[in-house]
TIRO-2110 file (N, C-alpha, C; in Angstrom, 1 decimal):
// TIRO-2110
168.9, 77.6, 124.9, N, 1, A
169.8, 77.7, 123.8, CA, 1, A
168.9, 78.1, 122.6, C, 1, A
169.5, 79.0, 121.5, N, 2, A
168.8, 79.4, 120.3, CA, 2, A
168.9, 79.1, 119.3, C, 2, A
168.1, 78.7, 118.5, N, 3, A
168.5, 77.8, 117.2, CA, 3, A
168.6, 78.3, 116.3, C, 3, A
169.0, 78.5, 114.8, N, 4, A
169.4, 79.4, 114.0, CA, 4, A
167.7, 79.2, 113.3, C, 4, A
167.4, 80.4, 112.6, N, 5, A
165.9, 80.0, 111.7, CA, 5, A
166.4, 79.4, 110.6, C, 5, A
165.9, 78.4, 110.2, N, 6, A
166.1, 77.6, 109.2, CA, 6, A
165.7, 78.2, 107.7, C, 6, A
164.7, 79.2, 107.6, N, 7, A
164.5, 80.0, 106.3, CA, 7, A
164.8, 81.4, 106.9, C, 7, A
165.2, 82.6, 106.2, N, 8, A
165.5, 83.8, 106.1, CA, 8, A
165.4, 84.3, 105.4, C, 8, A
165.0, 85.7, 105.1, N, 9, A
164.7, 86.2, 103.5, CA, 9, A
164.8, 87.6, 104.2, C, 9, A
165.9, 87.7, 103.4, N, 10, A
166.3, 89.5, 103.5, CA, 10, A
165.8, 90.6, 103.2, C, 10, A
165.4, 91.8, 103.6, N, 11, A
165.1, 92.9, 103.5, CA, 11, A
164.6, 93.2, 101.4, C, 11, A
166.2, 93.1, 101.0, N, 12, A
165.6, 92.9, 99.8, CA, 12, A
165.2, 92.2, 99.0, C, 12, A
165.5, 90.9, 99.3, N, 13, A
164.9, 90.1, 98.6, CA, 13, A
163.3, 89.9, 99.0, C, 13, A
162.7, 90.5, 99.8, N, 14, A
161.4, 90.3, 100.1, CA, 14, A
161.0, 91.8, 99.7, C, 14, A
161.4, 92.8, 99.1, N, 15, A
160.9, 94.0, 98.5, CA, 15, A
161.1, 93.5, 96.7, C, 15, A
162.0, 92.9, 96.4, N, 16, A
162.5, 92.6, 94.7, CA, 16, A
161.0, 91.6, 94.6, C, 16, A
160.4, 90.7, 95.8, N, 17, A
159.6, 89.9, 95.5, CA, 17, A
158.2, 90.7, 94.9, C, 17, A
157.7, 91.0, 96.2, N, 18, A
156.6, 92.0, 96.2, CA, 18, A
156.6, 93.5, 95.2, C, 18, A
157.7, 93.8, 94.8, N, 19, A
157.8, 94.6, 93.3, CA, 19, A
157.3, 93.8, 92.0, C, 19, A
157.9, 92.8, 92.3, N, 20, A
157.6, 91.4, 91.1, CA, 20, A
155.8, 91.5, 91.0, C, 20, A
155.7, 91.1, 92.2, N, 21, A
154.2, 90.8, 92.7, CA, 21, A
153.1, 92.0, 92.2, C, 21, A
153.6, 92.7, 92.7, N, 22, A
152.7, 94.4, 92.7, CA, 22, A
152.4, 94.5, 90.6, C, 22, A
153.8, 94.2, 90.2, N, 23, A
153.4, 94.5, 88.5, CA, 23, A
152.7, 93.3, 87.9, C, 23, A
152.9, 92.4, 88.2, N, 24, A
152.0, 91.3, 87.8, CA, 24, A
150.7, 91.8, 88.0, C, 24, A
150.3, 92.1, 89.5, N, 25, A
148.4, 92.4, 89.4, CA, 25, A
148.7, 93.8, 88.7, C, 25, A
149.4, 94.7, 88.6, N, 26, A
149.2, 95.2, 87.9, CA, 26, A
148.7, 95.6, 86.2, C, 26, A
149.8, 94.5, 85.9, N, 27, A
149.1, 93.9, 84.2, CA, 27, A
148.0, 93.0, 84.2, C, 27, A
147.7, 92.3, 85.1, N, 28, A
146.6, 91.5, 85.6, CA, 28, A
145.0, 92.3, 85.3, C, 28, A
145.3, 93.7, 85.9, N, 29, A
144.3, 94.7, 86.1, CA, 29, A
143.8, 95.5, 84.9, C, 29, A
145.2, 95.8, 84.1, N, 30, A
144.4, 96.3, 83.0, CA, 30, A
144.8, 95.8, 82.5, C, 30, A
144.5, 94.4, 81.6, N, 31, A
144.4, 93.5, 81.1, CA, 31, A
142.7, 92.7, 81.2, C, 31, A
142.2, 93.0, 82.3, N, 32, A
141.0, 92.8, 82.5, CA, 32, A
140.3, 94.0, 81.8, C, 32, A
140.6, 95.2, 82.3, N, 33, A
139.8, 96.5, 82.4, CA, 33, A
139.6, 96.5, 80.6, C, 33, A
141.0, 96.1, 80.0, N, 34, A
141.0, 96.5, 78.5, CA, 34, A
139.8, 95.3, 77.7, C, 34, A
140.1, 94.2, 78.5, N, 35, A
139.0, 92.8, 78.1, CA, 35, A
137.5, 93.6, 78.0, C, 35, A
137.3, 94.1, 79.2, N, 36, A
135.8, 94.5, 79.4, CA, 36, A
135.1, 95.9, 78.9, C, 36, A
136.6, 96.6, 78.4, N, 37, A
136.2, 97.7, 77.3, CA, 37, A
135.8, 96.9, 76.1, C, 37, A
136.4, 95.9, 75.5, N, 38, A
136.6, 95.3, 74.2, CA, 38, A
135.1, 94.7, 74.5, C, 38, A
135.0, 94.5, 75.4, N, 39, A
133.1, 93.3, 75.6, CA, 39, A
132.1, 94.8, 75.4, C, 39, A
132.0, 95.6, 75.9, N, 40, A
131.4, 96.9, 76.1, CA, 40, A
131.0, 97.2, 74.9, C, 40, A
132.0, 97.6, 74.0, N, 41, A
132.0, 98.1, 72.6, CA, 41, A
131.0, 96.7, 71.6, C, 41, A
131.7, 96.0, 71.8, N, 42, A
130.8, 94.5, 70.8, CA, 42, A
129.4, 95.1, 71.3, C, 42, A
129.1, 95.2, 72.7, N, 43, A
127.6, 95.0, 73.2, CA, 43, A
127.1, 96.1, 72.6, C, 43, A
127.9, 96.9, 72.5, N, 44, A
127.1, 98.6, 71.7, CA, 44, A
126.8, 98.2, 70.3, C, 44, A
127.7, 97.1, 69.6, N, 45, A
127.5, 97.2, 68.6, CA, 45, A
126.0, 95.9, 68.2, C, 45, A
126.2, 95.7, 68.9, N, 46, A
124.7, 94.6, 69.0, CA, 46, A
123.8, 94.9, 69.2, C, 46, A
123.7, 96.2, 70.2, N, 47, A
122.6, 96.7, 70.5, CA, 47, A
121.8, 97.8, 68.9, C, 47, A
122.8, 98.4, 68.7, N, 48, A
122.9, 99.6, 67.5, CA, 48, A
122.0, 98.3, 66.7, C, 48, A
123.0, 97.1, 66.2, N, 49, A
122.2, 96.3, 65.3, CA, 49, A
120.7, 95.8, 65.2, C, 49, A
120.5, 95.5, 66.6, N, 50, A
119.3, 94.9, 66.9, CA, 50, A
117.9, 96.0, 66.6, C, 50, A
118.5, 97.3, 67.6, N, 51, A
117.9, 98.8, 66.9, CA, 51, A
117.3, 98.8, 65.7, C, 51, A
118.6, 98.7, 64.6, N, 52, A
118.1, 98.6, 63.5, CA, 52, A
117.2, 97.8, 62.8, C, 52, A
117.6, 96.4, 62.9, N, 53, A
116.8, 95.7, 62.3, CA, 53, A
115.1, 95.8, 63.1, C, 53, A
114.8, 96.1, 64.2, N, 54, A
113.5, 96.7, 64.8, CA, 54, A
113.0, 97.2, 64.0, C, 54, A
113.8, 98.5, 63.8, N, 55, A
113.4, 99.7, 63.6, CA, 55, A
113.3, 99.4, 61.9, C, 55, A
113.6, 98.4, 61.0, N, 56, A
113.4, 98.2, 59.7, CA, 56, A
112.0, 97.5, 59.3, C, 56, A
112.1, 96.7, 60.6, N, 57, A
110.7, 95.4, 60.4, CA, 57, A
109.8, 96.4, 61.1, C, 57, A
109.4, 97.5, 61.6, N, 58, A
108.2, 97.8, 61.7, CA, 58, A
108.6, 99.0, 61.1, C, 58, A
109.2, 99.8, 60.0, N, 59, A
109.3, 100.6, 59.2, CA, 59, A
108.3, 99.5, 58.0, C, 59, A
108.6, 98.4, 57.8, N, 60, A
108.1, 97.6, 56.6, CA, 60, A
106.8, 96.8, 56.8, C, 60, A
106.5, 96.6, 58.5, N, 61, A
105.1, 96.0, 58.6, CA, 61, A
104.0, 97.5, 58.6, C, 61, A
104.6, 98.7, 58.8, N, 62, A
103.8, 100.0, 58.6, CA, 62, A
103.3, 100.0, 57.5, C, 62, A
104.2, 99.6, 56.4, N, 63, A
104.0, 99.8, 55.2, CA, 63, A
102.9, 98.6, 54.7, C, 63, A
102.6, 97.9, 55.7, N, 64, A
101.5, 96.8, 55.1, CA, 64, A
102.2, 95.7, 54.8, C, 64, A
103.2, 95.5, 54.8, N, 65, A
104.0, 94.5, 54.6, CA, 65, A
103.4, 93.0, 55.5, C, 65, A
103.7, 91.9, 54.4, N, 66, A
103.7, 91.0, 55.3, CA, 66, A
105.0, 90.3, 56.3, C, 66, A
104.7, 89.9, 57.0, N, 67, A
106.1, 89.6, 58.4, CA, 67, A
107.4, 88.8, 57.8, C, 67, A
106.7, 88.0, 56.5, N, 68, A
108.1, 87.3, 56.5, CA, 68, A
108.8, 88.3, 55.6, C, 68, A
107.9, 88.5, 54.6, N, 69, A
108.6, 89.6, 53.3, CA, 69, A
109.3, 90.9, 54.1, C, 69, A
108.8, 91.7, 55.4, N, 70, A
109.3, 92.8, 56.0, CA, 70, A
110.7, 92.0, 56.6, C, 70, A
110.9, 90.8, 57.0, N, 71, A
111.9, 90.1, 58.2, CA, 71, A
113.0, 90.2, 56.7, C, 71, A
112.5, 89.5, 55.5, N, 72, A
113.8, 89.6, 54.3, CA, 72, A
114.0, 90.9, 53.6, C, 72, A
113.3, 91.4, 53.9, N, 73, A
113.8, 93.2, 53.6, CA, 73, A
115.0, 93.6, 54.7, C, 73, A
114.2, 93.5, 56.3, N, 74, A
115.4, 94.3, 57.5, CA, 74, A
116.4, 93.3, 57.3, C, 74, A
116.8, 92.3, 57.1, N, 75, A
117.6, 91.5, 56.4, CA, 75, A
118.5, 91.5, 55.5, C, 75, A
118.3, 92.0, 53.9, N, 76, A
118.9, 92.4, 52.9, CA, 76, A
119.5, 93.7, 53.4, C, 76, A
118.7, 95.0, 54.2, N, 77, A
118.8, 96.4, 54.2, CA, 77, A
120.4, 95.8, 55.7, C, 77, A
120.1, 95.3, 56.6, N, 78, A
120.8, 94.9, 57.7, CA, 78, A
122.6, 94.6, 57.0, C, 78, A
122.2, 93.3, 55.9, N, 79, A
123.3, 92.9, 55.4, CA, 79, A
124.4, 94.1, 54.7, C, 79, A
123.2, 95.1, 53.8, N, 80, A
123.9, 95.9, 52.8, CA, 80, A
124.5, 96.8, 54.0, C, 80, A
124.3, 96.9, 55.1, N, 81, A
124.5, 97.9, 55.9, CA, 81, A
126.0, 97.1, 56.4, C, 81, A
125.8, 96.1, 56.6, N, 82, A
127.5, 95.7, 56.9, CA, 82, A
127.9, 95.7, 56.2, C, 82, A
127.8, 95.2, 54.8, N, 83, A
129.1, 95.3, 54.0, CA, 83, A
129.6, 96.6, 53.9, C, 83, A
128.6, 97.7, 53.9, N, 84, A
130.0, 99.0, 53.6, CA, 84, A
130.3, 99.4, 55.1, C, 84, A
129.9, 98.7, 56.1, N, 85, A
130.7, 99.0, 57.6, CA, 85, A
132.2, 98.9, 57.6, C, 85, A
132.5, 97.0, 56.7, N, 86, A
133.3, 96.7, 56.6, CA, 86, A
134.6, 97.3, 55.9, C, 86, A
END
């Protein structure tokens, strides 16, 4: 004797699911991808910064500078440099 299956799930109802399913990882995906562009770009801009301020404190210890006076120069020169970034 054959028993009836106690769950069933129709043709479309198991294609409306997996449509569901498919667009979710889909926004899932680039939703990440757009996260780790936005991380990318900060890191460029940190790196560019750090560049600079390097590149200011041994422009100022060349100059004979002493270390703390050259570190509050690439400092002031660093700061003025973001405000008109901004």
């Amino acid at each position: 004797m054959q028993s009836d299956p106690a769950f069933v799930i129709s043709g479309q109802a198991l294609l409306s699911v997996g449509a569901v399913l498919g667009a979710l990882a889909g926004t899932i995906s680039l939703l990440f991808k757009l996260l780790l562009g936005a991380k990318n770009e900060q890191l460029k801009d940190v790196i560019a910064e750090r560049d600079f301020y390097k590149a200011a404190l041994l422009k100022a210890l060349e100059s004979g500078e002493r270390a703390a006076s050259a570190a509050d120069q690439a400092t002031a020169i660093a700061s003025d440099r973001a405000r008109t970034r901004r």
